[in-house]
C-alpha positions in Angstrom: 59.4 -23.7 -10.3 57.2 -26.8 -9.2 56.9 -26.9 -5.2 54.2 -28.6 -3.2 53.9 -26.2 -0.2 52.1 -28.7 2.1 51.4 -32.3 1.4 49.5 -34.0 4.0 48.1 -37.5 3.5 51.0 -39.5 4.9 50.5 -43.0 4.2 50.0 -46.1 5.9 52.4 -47.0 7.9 54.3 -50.3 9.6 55.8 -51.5 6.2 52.8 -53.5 5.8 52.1 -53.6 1.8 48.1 -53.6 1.3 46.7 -54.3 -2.5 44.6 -51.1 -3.1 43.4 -50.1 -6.5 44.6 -46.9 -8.1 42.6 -45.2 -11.4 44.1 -43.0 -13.6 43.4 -41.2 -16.6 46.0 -43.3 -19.0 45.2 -41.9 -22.4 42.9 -39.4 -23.8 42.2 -40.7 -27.6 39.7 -39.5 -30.3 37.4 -36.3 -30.4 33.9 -36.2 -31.8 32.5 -32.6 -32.8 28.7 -32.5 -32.6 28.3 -29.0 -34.0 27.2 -25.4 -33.4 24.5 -24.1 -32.0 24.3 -20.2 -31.0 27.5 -19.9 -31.3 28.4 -22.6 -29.1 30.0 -25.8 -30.2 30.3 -29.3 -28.6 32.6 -31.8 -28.5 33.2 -35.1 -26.6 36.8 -36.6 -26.0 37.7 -40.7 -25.6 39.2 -41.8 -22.6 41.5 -44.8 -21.3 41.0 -45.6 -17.5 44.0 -47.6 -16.5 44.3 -49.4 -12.8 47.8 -48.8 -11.9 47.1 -50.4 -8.1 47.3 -53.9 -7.1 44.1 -55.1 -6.8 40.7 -54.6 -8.8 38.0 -51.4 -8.9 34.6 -51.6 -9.1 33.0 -51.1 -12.2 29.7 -51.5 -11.7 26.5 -50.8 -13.9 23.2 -49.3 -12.4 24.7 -48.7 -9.3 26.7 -45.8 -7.7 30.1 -48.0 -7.3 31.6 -46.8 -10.8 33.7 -43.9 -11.6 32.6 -41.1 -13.4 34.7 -39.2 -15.7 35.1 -35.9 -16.6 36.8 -34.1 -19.5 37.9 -30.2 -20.3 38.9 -28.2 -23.4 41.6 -25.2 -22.2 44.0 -22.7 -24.9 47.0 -21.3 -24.2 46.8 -18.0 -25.6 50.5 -17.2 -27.2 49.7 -13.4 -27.1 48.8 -13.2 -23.3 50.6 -16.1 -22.6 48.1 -17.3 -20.0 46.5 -20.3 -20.0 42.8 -20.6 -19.4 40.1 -23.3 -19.6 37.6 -23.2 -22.2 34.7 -25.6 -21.3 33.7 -28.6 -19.3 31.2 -32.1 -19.8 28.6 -33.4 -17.7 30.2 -36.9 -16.2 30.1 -39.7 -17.5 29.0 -42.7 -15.7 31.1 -45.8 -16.5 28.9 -48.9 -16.7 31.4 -52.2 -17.3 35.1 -52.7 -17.9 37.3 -54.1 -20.1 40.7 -55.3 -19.5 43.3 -53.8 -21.7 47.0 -53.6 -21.6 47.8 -49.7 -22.4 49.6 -49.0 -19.2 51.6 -52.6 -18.8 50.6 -55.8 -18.3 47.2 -56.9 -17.1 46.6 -59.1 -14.1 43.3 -60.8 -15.3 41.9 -60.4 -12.1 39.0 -58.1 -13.3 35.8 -58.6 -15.0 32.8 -57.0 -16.9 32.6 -55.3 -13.0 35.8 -54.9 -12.1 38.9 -53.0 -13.9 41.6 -55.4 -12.9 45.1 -54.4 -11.5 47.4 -53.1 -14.2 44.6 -53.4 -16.9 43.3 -50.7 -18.7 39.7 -50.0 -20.1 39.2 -47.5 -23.0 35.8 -45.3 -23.8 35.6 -44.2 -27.2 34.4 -40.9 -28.1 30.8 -41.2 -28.7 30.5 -43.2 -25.2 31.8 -40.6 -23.4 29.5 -38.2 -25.5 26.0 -40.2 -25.0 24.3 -37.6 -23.8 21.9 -40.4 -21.8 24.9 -41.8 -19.3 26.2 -38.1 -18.7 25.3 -36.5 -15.0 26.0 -33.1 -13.2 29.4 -32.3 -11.9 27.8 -30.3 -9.3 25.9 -34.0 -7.8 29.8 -35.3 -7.2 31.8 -34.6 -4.5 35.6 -35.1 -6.1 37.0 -36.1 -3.2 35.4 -39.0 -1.8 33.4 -39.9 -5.0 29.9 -39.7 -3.3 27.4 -38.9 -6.0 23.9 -38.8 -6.0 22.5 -42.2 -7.7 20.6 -42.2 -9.9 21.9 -38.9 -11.3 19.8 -35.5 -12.3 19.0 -36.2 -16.2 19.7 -40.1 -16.4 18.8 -41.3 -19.8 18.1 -37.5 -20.6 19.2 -36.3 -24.1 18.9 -33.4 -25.8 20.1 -30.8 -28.6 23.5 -31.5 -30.5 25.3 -29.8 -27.6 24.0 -30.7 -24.2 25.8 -32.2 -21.5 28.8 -32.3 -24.4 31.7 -30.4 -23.4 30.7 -26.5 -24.3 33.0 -24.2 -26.1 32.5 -20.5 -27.5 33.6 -21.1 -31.1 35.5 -17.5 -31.3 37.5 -18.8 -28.4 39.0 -21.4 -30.6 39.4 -19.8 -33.7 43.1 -19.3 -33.3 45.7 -20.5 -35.8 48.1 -19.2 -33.3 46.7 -20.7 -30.1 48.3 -24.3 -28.0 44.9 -26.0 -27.1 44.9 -29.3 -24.9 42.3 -31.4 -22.9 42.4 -33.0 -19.8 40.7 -36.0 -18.3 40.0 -37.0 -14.6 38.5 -40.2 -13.3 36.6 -39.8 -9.6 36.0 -43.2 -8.0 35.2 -44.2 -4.4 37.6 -47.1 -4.2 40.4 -44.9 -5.1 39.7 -42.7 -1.9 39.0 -45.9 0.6 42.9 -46.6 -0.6 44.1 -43.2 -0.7 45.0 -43.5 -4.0 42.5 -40.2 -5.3 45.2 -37.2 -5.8 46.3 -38.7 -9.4 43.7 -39.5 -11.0 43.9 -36.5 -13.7 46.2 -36.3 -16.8 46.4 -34.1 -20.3 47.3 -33.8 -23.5 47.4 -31.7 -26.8 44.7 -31.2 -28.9 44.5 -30.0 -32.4 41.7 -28.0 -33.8 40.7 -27.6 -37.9 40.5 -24.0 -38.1 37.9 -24.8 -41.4 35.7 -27.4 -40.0 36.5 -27.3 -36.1 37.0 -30.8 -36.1 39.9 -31.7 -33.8 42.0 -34.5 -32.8 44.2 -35.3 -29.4 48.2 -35.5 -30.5 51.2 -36.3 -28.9 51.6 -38.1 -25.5 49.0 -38.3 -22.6 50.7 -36.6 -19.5 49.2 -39.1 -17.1 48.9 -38.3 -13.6 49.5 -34.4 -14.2 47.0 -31.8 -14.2 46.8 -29.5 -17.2 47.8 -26.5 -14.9 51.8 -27.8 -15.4 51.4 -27.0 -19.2 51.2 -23.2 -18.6 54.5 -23.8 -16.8 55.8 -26.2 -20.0 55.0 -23.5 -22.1 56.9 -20.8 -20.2 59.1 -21.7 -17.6 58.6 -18.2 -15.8 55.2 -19.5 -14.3 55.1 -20.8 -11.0 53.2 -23.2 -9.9 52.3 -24.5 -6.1 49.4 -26.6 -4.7 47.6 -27.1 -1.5 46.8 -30.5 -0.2 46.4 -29.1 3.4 43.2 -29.4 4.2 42.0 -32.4 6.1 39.3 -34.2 3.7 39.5 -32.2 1.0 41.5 -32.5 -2.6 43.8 -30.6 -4.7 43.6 -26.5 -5.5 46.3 -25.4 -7.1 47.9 -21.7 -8.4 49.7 -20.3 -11.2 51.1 -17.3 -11.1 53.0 -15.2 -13.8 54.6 -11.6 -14.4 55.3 -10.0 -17.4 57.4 -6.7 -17.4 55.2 -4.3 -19.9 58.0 -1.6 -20.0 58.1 2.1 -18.5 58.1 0.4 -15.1 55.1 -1.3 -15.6 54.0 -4.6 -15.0 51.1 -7.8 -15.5 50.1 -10.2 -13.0 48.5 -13.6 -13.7 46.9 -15.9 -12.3 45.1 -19.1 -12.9 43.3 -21.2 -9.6 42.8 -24.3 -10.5 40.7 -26.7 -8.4 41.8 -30.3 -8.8 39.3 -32.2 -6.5 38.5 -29.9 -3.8 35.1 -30.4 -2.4 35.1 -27.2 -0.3 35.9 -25.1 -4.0 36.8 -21.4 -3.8 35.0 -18.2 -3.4 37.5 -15.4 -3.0 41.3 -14.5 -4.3 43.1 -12.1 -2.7 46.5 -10.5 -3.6 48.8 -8.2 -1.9 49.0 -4.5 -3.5 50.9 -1.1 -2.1 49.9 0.7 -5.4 47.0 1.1 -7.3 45.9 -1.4 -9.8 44.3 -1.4 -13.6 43.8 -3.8 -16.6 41.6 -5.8 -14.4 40.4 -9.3 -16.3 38.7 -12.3 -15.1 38.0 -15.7 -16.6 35.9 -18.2 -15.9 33.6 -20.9 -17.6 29.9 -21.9 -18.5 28.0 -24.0 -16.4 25.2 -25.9 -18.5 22.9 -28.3 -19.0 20.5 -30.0 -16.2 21.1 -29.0 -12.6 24.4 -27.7 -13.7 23.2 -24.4 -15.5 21.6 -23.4 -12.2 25.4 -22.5 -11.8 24.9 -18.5 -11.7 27.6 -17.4 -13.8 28.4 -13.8 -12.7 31.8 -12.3 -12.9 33.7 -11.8 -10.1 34.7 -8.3 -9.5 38.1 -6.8 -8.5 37.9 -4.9 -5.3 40.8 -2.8 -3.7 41.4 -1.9 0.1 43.2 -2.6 2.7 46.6 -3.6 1.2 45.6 -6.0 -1.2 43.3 -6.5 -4.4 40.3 -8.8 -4.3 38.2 -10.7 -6.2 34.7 -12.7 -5.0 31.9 -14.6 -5.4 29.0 -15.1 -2.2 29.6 -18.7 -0.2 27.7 -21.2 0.0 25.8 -20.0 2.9 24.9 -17.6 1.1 24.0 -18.6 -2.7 24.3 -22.2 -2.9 24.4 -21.7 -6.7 27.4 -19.4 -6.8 29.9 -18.6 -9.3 33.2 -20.7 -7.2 35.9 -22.2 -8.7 34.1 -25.6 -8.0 36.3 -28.8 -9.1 38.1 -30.0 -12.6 37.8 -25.8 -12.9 40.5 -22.7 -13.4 39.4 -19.4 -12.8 41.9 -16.5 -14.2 42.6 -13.2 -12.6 45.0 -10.7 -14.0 45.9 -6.9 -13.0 48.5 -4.4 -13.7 50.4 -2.2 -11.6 54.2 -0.4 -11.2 55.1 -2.9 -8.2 58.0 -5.0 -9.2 57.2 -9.0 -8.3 58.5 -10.5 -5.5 57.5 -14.0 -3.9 54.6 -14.0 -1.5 51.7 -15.6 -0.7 47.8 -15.5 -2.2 45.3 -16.1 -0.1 42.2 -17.9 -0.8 38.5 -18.4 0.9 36.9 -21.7 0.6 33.4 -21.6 -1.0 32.3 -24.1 2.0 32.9 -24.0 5.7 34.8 -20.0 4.6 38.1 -21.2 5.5 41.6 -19.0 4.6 44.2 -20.6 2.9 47.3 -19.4 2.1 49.5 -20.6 -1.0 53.0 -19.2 -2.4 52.7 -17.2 -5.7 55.0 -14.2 -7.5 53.3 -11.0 -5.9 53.6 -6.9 -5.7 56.5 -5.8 -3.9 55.6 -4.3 -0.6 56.2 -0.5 -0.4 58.9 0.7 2.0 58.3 2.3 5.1 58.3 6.0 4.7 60.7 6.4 8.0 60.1 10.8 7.3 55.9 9.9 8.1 56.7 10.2 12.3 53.2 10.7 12.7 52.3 7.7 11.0 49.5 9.2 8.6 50.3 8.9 5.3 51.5 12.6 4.8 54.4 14.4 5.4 54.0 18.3 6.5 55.4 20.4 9.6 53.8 17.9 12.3 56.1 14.9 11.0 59.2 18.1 11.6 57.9 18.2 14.6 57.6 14.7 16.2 61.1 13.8 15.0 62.6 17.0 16.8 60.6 15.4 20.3 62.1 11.6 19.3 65.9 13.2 18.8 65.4 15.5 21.9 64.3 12.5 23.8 67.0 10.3 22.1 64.6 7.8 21.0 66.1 5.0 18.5 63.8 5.9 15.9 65.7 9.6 15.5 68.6 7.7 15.0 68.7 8.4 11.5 72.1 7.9 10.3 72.2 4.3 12.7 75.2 5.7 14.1 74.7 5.6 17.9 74.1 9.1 18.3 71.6 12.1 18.1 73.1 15.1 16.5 73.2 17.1 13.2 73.9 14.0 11.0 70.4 12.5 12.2 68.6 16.0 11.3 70.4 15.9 7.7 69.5 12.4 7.1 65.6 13.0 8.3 65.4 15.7 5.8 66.8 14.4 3.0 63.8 11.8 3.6 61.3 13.9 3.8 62.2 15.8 0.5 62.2 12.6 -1.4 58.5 12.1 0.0 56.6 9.2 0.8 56.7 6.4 -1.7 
């Protein structure tokens, strides 16, 4: 199930058509592999920008009016069945345009500068990997494409794997795994037009489980984010987004339950931040029973300003009706460990609560806002209607106050729902008590 609970960003209005620009991420197209080192191995992925608008973007070089771009690596493990990202790049920062026909027709109103409406413009593989032109995602906001210019480690290079998009190699040696990558394009003339909640799109990977080589196959799912592939993969994920905040970009949740037998069962989830600024610091799921099997995923910040990323877990936490996980704000660790954009975080829990729909609530890493977004959650316990006392335990007290609420005819005696206050009510208020509280 696909729903968008809220979408706000209405658009312009009075049937006025106005030529705006519109980037997306049409293709994703060959894969260099640069190597391992510790254990850790890099890769960089070829993009195709396409301008699906009506009028030119800027593409221009040694300033800060070009998009940068931004590729991932994710698995979808067909054990767990839960999809989780794997590693991210450093940007790249586009420098000139060309103007290519990939998604239809080109205008030929573009230029070195300019990526022309309907033209595409393709950056191979070891572009997208020089290590020189790549910056720190955490310099970008997603939303409005504001980055700092000139970027943290311009013209910086390093080891085979820095700034490259960072991978565990054990994570991918799996013969049995679905592995894909995901490209997204920021760019300030896409958010002047309104035009900046599509800019990301996906596709298969394959991996060489002998030389860890790997190559993108099958078709670019352009303008989707690679969150809808858990859902393609198993149709009992449900997916719903939030596009409610004023300002602010895309954060998305996935949420899944698997029925482990003997009345047991697994809850995932996967938060995905598309382009959200404001990022998330805290999860927090509804409970009535206690909880186990705790697991969280997240991934590796590195390279430049971006390792200064502190990479703690987030730890589960139960009270107060509800299981949670956290990280500090940004008020109070500017450096923390939130699901900051182009990133999905995965929490997962077990407990004897059968799913029902619900809602998650999350806490914004800036400004500490609450958000609320649909997702499959515990089912609430029932009211023990035998606890008259209202304190968790049944004994000669509770006896005692429903004796006071059926002398005083109170609706609450009225056990049976009959109307009256007699034997029928005291039957029916001890055959609850015996079966105890749940």
């Amino acid at each position: 199930m696909m729903r968008t609970t809220i979408t706000a960003a209405m658009a312009i209005a009075a049937g006025t058509a106005f030529a705006t620009p519109d980037v997306i991420c049409g293709s994703l197209d060959d894969v260099n592999n640069y190597g391992n080192i510790g254990g850790i191995r890099a890769y960089s992925v070829g993009t195709t920008a396409c301008n699906i608008g009506t009028s030119p973007a800027d593409w221009i070089d040694g300033t800060p009016n070009h998009p940068v771009i931004g590729v991932t690596m994710w698995k979808y493990d067909n054990e767990t069945e839960r999809l989780m990202q794997l590693g991210v790049t450093q940007l790249k920062h586009s420098f000139a345009s060309l103007q290519g026909t990939v998604c239809g027709p080109c205008a030929g109103d573009g230029s070195f500068s300019s990526l022309g409406s309907g033209c595409s413009d393709p950056y191979g593989a070891g572009l997208n990997g020089t290590q020189g032109d790549l910056g720190p995602r955490t310099e970008v906001n997603p939303y409005t494409a504001q980055f700092v210019y000139p970027y943290t480690g311009i013209n910086q290079s390093g080891n085979a794997i820095f700034k490259r998009i960072q991978v565990n190699q054990s994570d991918i040696e799996d013969s049995t795994a679905t592995f894909y990558v995901e490209g997204l394009y920021t760019i300030k003339d896409d958010y002047a037009a309104g035009t900046n909640m599509n800019n990301v799109s996906y596709k298969r990977l394959n991996i060489n489980q002998s030389s860890f080589n790997a190559s993108t196959t099958g078709q670019t799912f352009r303008e989707q984010p690679v969150i809808n592939a858990w859902q393609v993969q198993n149709p009992d994920v449900m997916i719903e987004s939030i596009d409610m905040v004023p300002e602010d970009g895309r954060l998305i949740v996935a949420s899944k339950v698997t029925d482990l037998g003997g009345g047991m069962y697994r809850y995932d989830y996967g938060v995905y931040n598309q382009n959200s600024d404001r990022g998330v610091a805290s999860v927090s799921i509804p409970v009535n029973t206690a909880t186990s099997g705790h697991f969280f995923h997240d991934i590796h910040y590195h390279s430049t300003v971006d390792s200064n990323v502190d990479g703690t877990d987030w730890v589960a936490t139960e009270g107060s009706g509800s299981i949670t996980w956290a990280t500090q704000t940004e008020a109070q660790n500017v450096w923390a460990n939130a699901i900051r954009w182009g990133t999905m975080y995965n929490f997962c829990f077990e407990t004897d609560s059968p799913p029902v729909e619900g809602n998650v609530t999350l806490g914004t890493f800036k400004d500490g806002m609450s958000l609320t977004v649909g997702a499959m959650v515990p089912m609430a316990a029932a009211d023990c209607a035998a606890d008259f006392t209202g304190d968790d335990m049944l004994d000669f007290f509770d006896v005692s106050a429903f004796l006071q609420a059926l002398g005083n005819e109170r609706p609450e005696a009225d056990f049976n729902m009959d109307g009256e206050y007699d034997f029928f009510d005291v039957s029916a208020f001890l055959q609850a008590f015996s079966k105890g509280c749940p």
